[in-house]
C-alpha positions, 0 to 999 in steps of 0.5 A: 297244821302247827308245828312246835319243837319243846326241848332242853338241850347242853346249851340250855340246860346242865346234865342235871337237868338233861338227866331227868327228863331223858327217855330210853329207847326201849320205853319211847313208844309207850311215852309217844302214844302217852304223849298223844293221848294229851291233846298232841296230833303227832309226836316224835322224841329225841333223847340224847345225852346231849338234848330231849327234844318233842316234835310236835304238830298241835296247838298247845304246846304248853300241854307237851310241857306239861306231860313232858314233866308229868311223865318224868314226875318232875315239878313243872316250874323247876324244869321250865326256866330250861325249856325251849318252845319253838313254833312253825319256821323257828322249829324247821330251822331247829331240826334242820340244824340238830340233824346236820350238826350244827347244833352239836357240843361237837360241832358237825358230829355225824351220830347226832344224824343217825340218833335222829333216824331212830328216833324217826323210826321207832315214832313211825312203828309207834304209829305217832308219826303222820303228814306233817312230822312225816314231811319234816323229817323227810326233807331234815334227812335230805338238808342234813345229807346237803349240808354233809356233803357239799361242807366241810362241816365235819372236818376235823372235828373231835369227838366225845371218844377222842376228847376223852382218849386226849383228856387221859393223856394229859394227866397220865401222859403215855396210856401203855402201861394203864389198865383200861374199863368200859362200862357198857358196850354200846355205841359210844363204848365202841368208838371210846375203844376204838381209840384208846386201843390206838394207844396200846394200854396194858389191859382192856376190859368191858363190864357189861349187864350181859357177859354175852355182849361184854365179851363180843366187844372185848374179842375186838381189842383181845380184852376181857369182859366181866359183869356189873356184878364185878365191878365193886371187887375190880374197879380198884384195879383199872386207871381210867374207867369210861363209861356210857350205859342206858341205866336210869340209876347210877352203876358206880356209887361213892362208896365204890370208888372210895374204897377202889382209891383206898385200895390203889392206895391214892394212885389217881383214877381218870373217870369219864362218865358219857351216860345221860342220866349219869352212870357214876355219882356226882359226889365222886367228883369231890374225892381226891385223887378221883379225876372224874369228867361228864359230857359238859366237862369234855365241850372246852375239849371238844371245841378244838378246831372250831376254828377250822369249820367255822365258814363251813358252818356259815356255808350251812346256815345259809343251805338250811335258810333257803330249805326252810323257806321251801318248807314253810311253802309247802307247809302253808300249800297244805293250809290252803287245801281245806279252803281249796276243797270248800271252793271246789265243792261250791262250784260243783255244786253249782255246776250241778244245780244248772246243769239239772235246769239245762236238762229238765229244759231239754227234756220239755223240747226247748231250743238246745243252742237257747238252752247252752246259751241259757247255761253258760250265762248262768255260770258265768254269773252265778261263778262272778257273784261272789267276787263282783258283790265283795268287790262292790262292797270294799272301800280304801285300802280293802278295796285296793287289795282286792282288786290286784288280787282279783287282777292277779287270779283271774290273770286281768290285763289293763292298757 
């Protein structure tokens, strides 16, 4: 069983780079049993706005890479200068730190845990998920909840929602008299407006692919919805636009937000684009008047109150330190298990050849104390060849070793 972790993640690689190596959720299966079919026993994936990450049991982590550029249809060399291969404790230590936060541009974030479960279980349904990955993420569930819970790893962290919510009010100051759009009406979109509603704005309203959902959303802030569609003959009327979708193409072009600015007649628009792959052109970001941020711009904003969970974070390295080396024990008890297998067979079949040498003399009539006497030597000797002829044949060092081995396996005392 080898272990290998291949990734990009915020520290690592820009959004440009992130963007075009992220998956969907709802094409993630069909990208693991790709992944699978390429020389990988096991695989689970996750993609976040924030990393891409392949957990891996194989041995050739380089064929990850390989597919992982293949499949997004990107020029190997132009990804790998970003990309992280992590073996064996180096990969147990990596998982354990991403599900408790420790890896986080938020430092001790809890979505990045429940991201991580999904991922888990969308590889299980898949059917790419076996022993090894299996025992992983079981037991990087289990530190994560530790490290949770008896830390303050979580306290007084400032979420992507609530930079974003802090970011607005520098520029514009009081929010009550601004018009407020989501795009999208995910996860990320609901805790956004869970927290500019805090601020009592004058409007909210959500575009969303399906009115259905814009609208289930909205009804929570006694907003609107509209559609996608919409967008380009409302956005002119809205001063901060949030947006956060799964779309693999951007929703908002230049063309779009010049004519809106046009239209407000330069009043300044705030635009915070959580979505990786980005929802709103790059381009924008050069048009006056036009304040546009992306998850990388928000990390200086996010990192107020580091300070605070900086000994948390000590606390939780050293958890996950201890639980990585009870890992990587269990791990090399599985390695063991052929070896162990193989010696139990031999013995077995050693038994066995005796044990039909004892019977066939009992059946001639022969003396039964003689016969289990006859036995017991030859097992004894059959059983102590190995060691004593290897034993025999060490010299130096080799042979040191391998007598406080065999001391130490046969449990031999010495006066």
């Amino acid at each position: 069983m080898q272990l290998f972790t291949v990734g990009v993640n915020h520290t690592t690689a820009p959004i440009s780079i992130r963007e075009n190596v992220a998956f969907q959720n709802e094409t993630l299966a069909l990208a693991l049993r790709d992944l699978t079919a390429h020389g990988v026993r096991e695989a689970a994936i996750l993609s976040t706005c924030n990393r891409t990450e392949l957990y891996c049991n194989t041995s050739h982590p380089e064929q990850a890479l390989a597919w992982l550029a293949q499949y997004h249809k990107l020029d190997r060399t132009n990804i790998q200068p970003y990309v992280y291969t992590l073996p064996a404790d180096e990969a147990v230590k990596h998982a354990f730190r991403v599900a408790s936060g420790l890896d986080s541009m938020v430092l001790g974030e809890p979505q990045i845990l429940g991201q991580m479960k999904q991922a888990v279980k969308i590889a299980e349904t898949a059917g790419t998920v076996g022993t090894l990955l299996h025992k992983l993420f079981q037991r990087t569930f289990a530190v994560a909840k530790e490290v949770r819970t008896t830390t303050d790893i979580g306290a007084s962290s400032l979420s992507m929602a609530a930079a974003s919510v802090r970011l607005a009010q520098r520029l514009f100051g009081d929010l009550k008299d601004k018009h407020v759009l989501f795009i999208g009406a995910g996860e990320m979109i609901t805790l956004c407006a869970e927290h500019i509603a805090a601020q009592k704005p004058a409007s909210m309203t959500v575009a969303n692919r399906t009115i259905e959902r814009g609208e289930e959303l909205a009804e929570l802030f006694n907003g609107q919805a509209i559609l996608l569609a919409e967008l380009p003959e409302r956005l002119a009327e809205f001063d901060i636009v949030i947006t956060s979708t799964a779309s693999q193409l951007p929703i908002v072009g230049l063309g779009m937000v010049e004519r809106a600015i046009k239209a407000r007649k330069r009043r300044p628009m705030f635009m915070v684009d959580l979505a990786v792959p980005r929802d709103i052109e790059p381009e924008v970001a050069n048009l006056d008047d036009v304040y546009l941020y992306t998850v990388d711009d928000l990390a200086l904003v996010v990192q107020e109150g580091l300070g605070n969970r900086q000994e948390a974070a000590l606390e939780a390295e050293a958890i996950i330190s201890e639980r990585v080396e009870h890992f990587m024990h269990w791990l090399k008890t599985r390695d063991a298990v052929p070896t162990i297998r193989a010696l139990r067979d031999q013995a077995e079949k050693t038994r066995m050849t005796e044990l039909e040498k004892a019977q066939k003399l009992l059946a001639k009539g022969e003396d039964p104390a003689a016969v289990i006497e006859m036995l017991s030597s030859a097992l004894t000797n059959k059983f102590l060849h190995g060691p004593s002829h290897v034993l025999n044949h060490s010299t130096g060092h080799e042979h040191e070793q391998l007598e406080t081995l065999l001391r130490q396996i046969y449990q031999i005392k010495t006066d």
